[in-house]
N, C-alpha and C positions, 0 to 999 in steps of 0.2 A: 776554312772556306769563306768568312771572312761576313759570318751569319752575324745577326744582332737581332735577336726576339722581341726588342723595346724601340726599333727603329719608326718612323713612322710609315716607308714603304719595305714588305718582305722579300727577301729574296727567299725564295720556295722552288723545290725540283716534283718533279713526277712523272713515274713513267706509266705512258700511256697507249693503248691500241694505237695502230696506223689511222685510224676511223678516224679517232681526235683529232687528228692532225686536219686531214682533210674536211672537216668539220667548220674548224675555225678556218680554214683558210677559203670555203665554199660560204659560212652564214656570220665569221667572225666570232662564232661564241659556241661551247663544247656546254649543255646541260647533261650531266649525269641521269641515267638511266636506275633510279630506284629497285625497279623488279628484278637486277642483276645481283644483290645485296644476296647473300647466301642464309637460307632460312636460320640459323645457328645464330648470325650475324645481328635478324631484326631487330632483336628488342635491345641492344647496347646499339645500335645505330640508330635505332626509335630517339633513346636518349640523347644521345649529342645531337639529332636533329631537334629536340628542343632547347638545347643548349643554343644553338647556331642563332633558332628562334629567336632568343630572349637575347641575345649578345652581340650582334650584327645588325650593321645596320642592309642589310641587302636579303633579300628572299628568294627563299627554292624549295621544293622538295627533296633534292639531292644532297652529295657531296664529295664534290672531288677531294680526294684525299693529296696530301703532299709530304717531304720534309723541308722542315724549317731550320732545323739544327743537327746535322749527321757529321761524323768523320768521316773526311776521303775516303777513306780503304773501304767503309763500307758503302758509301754509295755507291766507289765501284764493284764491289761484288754483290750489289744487288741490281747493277745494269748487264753485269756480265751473264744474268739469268734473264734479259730480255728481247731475245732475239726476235727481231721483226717489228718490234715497237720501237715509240720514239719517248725520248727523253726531252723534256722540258724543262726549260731555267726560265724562270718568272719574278716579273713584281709584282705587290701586289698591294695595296693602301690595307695598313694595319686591323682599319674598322670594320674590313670584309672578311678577315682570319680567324677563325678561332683555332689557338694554339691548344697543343694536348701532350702531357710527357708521355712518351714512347710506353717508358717499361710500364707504366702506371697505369696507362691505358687499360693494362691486360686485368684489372680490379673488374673494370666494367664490362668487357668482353667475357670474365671467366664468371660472371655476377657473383664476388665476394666484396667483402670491406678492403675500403684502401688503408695501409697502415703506413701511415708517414717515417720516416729516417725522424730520429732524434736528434738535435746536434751532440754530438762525441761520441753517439754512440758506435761500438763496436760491428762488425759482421755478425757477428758470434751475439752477442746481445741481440739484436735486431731478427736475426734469423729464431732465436728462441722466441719475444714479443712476435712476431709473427706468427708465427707455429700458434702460439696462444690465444692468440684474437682469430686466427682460424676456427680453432677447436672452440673457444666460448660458445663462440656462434653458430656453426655448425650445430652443437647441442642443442641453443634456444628455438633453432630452425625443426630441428629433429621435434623436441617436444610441443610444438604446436603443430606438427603432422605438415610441415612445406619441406623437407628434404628430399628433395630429386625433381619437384615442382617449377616452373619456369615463375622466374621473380615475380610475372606481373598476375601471380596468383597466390604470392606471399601475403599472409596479413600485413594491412596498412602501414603498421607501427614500424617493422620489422624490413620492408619494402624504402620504407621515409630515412629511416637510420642508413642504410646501405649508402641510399642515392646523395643523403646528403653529402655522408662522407666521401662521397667522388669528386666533389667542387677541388678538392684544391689540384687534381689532376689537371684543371685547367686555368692553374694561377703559376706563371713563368714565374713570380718573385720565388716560391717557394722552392728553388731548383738552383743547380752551380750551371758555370757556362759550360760545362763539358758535356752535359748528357743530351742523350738527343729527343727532337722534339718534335712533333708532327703538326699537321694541320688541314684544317679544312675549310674550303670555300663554298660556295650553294653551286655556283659557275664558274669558269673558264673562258678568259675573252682573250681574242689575239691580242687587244693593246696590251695587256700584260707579260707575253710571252717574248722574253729579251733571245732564247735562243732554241731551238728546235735540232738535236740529235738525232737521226734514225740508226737503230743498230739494223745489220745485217748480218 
């Protein structure tokens, strides 16, 4: 698709209600709507909005989400589930993006530790070290009384550990060029929007 995560402008897709469309093309600029954020969803979106915070230079409450790095085939079978929206291909200057690995993300959405790929390592190896650093933790969690508790009523210690280790979900050196990669911006301006799709 002919993507490059270290470029200095991204090319980034998303598909989005018809609203968006008419949005930018009625005020030139698409602000994400916060309150739409699915209650499950808050507090790993709390996070990358302070992420965005600290790493961007541009500000919002929101964030539109995108991909930055996907195979064809799944792009298109994930527009082929969007009937009535529109698809957007975008640039967009690198310092308004924060990138995020796809699969890795799900650390921060699912609130467990991320646990990095080793170089050489194995499936099989990896999926046992996984297994492992689940279960550690899971226990240390259990015996200080936070299991089934929402992270941000985790003791401190235990909360600081987790989140730091999600930083490198959002470092592209750590990753190969095959996997894919997401992204998010605070806003959506037409000048960035190179081509507008509507499926039907």
């Amino acid at each position: 698709m002919g993507y490059d995560i270290f470029a200095d402008q991204l090319l980034l897709h998303t598909v989005q209600p018809a609203a968006v469309l008419d949005a930018l093309l009625g005020t030139g600029v698409h602000v994400p709507d916060k309150s739409l954020v699915h209650p499950f969803n808050a507090v790993p979106y709390a996070w990358m909005q302070g992420q965005m915070a600290a790493r961007l230079t541009t500000e919002g409450e929101g964030a539109v989400w995108f991909w930055a790095q996907i195979g064809r085939r799944d792009l298109v079978d994930f527009c082929r589930q969007a009937k009535g929206e529109v698809l957007f291909t975008c640039k967009v200057p690198r310092e308004q993006v924060l990138l995020s690995h796809f699969g890795d993300w799900h650390a921060v959405l699912n609130r467990r530790p991320h646990v990095p790929d080793l170089p050489g390592e194995s499936d099989a190896e990896y999926r046992a070290r996984f297994e492992q650093v689940l279960d550690d933790f899971e226990e240390r969690l259990r015996t200080v009384g936070g299991w089934g508790a929402e992270i941000t009523d985790w003791p401190a210690d235990l909360r600081s550990e987790v989140e730091q280790g999600w930083q490198p979900v959002l470092e592209p050196a750590h990753y190969g060029r095959f996997e894919s990669w997401q992204a998010t911006t605070h806003v959506l301006r037409a000048e960035n929007v190179v081509e507008a799709v509507r499926f039907v």
